[in-house]
C-alpha angles and dihedrals in degrees: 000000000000114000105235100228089182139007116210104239119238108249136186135184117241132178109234115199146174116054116272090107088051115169093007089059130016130204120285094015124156115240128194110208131202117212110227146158129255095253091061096050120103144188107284098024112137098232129203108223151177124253117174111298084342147072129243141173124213138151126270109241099169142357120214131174110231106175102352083303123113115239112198117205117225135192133169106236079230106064113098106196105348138136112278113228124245102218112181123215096258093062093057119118116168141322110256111239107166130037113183137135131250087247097060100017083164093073121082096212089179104098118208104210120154099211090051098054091040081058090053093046093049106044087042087054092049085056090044091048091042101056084038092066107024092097082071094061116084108249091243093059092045091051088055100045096039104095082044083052094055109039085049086063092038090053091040084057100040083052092047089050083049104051089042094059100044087057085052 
């Protein structure tokens, strides 16, 4: 009996369009997309979903076990102060590892940088954290420092797009 070091992964190209990846992923970008288990998916990861009757990608903020199930917690890099989005295990369809176009199929688009996806993953957990606990703050106060609030997260995102393009 031979000892399997490695199996080869089953993979499969979708189109990924709309703007909630912006500028990880543009609009009518190829993906190639790894199928995996939930186990093997991490913070950061650009997962393939299901959503519904359609697919999205997103990236993975946060992992939580709710009934012995795993809930992955999504969120778009472009989305400045949003809802995250509770995916449970089930849904999960595969961890994006190549961006590229039809046109230059050759070139990977999608940048792996570790600073910029521990600033995704950050900035995605202080929303999280924030609509978590709102309800504690009297309505009054969270009249008051709501547009702060959301200029904080649309200045958090407007650094992270930064950063990411600078490491292009």
């Amino acid at each position: 009996m031979k000892k399997v070091i490695s199996e080869a992964k089953e993979k499969f190209i979708a189109q990924f369009s709309g703007k909630s990846m912006q500028p990880t992923l543009k609009d009518g970008m190829l993906l190639l997309v790894e199928k995996i288990t939930p186990l093997e998916a991490k913070l950061a990861d650009i997962i393939l979903y299901q959503n519904g009757k359609s697919l999205v990608a997103h990236r993975l903020i946060r992992i939580f076990k709710q009934n012995k199930k795993r809930i992955f917690v999504m969120r778009g890099d472009n989305h400045a102060y949003i809802d995250v989005s509770f995916i449970p295990e089930d849904n999960l369809v595969g961890r994006v590892i190549l961006a590229f176009t039809q046109d230059n199929p050759m070139k990977n688009l999608l940048i792996k940088n570790r600073i910029v996806e521990l600033m995704y993953i950050i900035t995605g957990n202080l929303l999280f954290w924030t609509r978590k606990n709102r309800k504690y703050i009297p309505f009054f106060l969270r009249l008051l420092f709501k547009p702060f609030v959301g200029s904080f997260f649309l200045i958090l995102k407007k650094i992270t797009h930064f950063l990411y393009l600078l490491s292009r």
